[in-house]
C-alpha positions as CSV (number, residue, x, y, z in Angstrom):
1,X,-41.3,55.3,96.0
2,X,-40.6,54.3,99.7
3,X,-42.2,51.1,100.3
4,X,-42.1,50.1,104.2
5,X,-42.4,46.5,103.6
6,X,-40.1,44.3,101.4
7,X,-42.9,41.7,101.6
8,X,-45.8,44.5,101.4
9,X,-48.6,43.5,98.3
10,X,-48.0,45.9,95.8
11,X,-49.8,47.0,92.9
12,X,-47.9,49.0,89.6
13,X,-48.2,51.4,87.2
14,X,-46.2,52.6,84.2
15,X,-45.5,55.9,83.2
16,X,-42.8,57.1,80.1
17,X,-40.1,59.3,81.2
18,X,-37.4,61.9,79.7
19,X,-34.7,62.6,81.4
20,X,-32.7,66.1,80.6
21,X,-29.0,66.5,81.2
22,X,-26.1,68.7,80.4
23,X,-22.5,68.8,80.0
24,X,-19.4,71.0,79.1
25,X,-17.9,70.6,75.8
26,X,-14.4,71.2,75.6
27,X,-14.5,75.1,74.6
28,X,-16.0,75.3,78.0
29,X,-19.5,76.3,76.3
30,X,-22.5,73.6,77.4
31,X,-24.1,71.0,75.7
32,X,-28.3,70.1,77.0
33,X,-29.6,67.1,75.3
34,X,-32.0,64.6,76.4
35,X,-32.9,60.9,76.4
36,X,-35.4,59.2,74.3
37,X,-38.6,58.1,76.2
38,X,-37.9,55.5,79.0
39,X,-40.8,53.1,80.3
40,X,-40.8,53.5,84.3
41,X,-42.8,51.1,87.1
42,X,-43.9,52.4,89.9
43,X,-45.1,49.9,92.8
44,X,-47.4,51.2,94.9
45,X,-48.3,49.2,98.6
46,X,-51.5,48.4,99.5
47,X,-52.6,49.8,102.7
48,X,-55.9,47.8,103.1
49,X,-58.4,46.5,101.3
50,X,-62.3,47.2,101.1
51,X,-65.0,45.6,99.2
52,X,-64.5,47.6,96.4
53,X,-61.1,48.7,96.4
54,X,-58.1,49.1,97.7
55,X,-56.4,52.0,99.6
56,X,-52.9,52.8,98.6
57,X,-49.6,53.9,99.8
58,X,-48.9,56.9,97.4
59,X,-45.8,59.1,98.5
60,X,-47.0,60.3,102.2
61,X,-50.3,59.7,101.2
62,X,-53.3,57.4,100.5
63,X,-55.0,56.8,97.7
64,X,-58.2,54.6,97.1
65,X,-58.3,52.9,93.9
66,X,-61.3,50.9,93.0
67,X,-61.5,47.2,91.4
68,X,-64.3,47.8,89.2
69,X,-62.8,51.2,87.3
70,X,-62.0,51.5,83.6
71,X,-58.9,53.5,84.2
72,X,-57.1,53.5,87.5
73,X,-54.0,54.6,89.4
74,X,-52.5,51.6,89.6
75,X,-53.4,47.6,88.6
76,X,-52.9,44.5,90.8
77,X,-50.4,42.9,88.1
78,X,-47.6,44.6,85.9
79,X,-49.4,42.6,82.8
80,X,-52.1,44.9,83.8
81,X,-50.3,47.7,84.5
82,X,-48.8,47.5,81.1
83,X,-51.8,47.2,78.8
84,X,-53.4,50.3,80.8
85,X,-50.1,52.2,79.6
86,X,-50.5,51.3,76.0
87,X,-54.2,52.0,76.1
88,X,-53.0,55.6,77.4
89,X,-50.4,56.4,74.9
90,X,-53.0,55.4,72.2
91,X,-55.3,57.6,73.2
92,X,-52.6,60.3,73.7
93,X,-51.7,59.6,69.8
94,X,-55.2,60.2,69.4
95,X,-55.6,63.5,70.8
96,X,-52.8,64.7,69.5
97,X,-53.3,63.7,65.9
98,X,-56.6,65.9,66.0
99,X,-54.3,68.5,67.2
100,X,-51.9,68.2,64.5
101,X,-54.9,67.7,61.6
102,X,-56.6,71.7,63.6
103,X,-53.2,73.2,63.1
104,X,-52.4,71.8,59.5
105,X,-55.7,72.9,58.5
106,X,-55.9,76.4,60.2
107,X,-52.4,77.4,58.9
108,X,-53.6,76.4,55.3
109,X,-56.7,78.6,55.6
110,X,-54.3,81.3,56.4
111,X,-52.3,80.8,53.5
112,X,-55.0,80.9,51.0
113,X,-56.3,84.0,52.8
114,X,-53.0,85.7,51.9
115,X,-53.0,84.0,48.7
116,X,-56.2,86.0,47.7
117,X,-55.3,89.1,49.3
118,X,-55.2,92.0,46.5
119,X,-50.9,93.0,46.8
């Protein structure tokens, strides 16, 4: 992220990352592999602030983000900015356990349907 000011108040957010590559082997087939998850921090400038909020330098645009919100873009501190990640990825794990428990459960309902089907 371009910042335009080396001294500019910044605020962060983390975000996990994979990165995909790819390389010939020897045989001159290719190889694709990819890394595990990497933790990234992005920094964000503050444009302004407001009562409520700030406005933030996101790319080529701005963004308000607001003091008083449960989840936001981005947090004031990287401590803060960290335990907003982890309360993310929980939540993820969440969601995507209940996934996993549909699925597991759907596909056994299946296979006691074809269990009792006359052959």
């Amino acid at each position: 992220m371009l910042l335009s000011s080396p001294k500019a108040e910044r605020w962060y957010r983390y975000d996990d990352v994979v990165y995909a590559g790819c390389y010939l082997t020897e045989w001159g087939g290719e190889e694709y592999y990819t890394t595990g998850p990497r933790l990234r921090l992005l920094e964000y400038e503050v444009l302004r602030h407001t009562p409520k909020g700030v406005w933030l330098r996101d790319g080529c645009d701005e963004r308000w983000v607001g003091r008083a919100a449960k989840r936001r873009l981005a947090y004031p501190t990287k401590e803060e900015a960290l335990q907003s990640f982890a309360a993310r990825k929980r939540r993820q794990i969440e969601i995507l356990k209940g996934q996993l428990n549909r699925a597991e459960r759907a596909l056994q309902l299946a296979e006691e349907k074809g269990e009792n089907e006359p052959s």
